[in-house]
N, C-alpha and C positions, 0 to 999 in steps of 0.2 A: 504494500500500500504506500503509495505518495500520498506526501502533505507538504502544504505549500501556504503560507500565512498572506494573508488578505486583510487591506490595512480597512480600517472603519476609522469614524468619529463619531463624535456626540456634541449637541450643544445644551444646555442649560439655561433655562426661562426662568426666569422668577418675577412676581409680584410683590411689591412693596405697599404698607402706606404705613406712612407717618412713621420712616425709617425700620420698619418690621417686615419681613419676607410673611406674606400673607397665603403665596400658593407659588407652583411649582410644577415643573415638567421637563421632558426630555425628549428632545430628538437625536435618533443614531441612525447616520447616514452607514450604509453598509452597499457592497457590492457582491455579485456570482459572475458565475459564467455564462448565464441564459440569457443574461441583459445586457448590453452596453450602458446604460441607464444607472444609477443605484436606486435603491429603493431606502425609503424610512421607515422606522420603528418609533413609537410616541409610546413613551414611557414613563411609568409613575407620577400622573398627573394626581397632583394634591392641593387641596385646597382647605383652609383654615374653618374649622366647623361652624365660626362664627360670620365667615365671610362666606358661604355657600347661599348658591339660589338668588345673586347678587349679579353675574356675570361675569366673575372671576377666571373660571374655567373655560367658557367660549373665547376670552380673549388669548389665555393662553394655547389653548390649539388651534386656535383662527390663526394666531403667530405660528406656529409650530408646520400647518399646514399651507403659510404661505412661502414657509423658507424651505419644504420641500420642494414645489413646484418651481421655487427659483434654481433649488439645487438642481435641478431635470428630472426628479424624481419619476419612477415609473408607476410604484403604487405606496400609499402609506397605509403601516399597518398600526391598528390598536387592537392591544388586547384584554378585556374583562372576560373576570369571574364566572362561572354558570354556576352559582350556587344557593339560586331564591334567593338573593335579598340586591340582586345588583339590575331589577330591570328599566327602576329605574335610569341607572346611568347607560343601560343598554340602550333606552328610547332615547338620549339626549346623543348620542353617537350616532343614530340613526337619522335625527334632526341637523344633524352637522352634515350631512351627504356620505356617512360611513355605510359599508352595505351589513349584514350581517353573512360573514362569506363562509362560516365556519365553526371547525373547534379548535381551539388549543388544546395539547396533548404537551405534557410538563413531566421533566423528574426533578424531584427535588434530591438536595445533596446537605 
């Protein structure tokens, strides 16, 4: 078996007010072989329980999603939960233009 390392990056959003990091996310630009293109991954978007349901969040993935399209992006991926209590954030992903395309399949370490 050949292995051959394939470089990435990430960038880091955050939300402030009034000098306090209020919410937070990530984009990791990644590449393969299939694409000329890289594709993104939107990761651990969090947002401060007192600041939800505020617009916190759409600003940060509206950003997130506009610096993939700058990057050439081919597709972005998010991933949530299936575990009854996230359908919430499943329907506001779906109001963002995300599609429901799938499963995540995870091992944990």
């Amino acid at each position: 078996m050949n292995e051959k390392e394939v470089a990435g990056r990430g960038i880091r959003y955050s939300l402030e007010e009034q000098g306090r990091e209020i919410g937070h996310a990530y984009l990791y630009l990644l590449s393969n072989d299939l694409h000329e293109e890289p594709f993104g991954l939107l990761e651990d978007v969090q947002i401060d329980e007192g600041h939800r349901g505020q617009g916190a969040a759409n600003s940060l993935v509206k950003a997130v999603i506009e610096r993939a399209q700058h990057e050439g992006c081919y597709k972005l991926i998010a991933t949530s939960r299936n575990d009854g209590t996230r359908q919430t954030v499943h329907d506001w992903y779906l109001r963002l233009g995300f599609r429901d395309y799938g499963s995540e399949f995870r091992l944990d370490f």
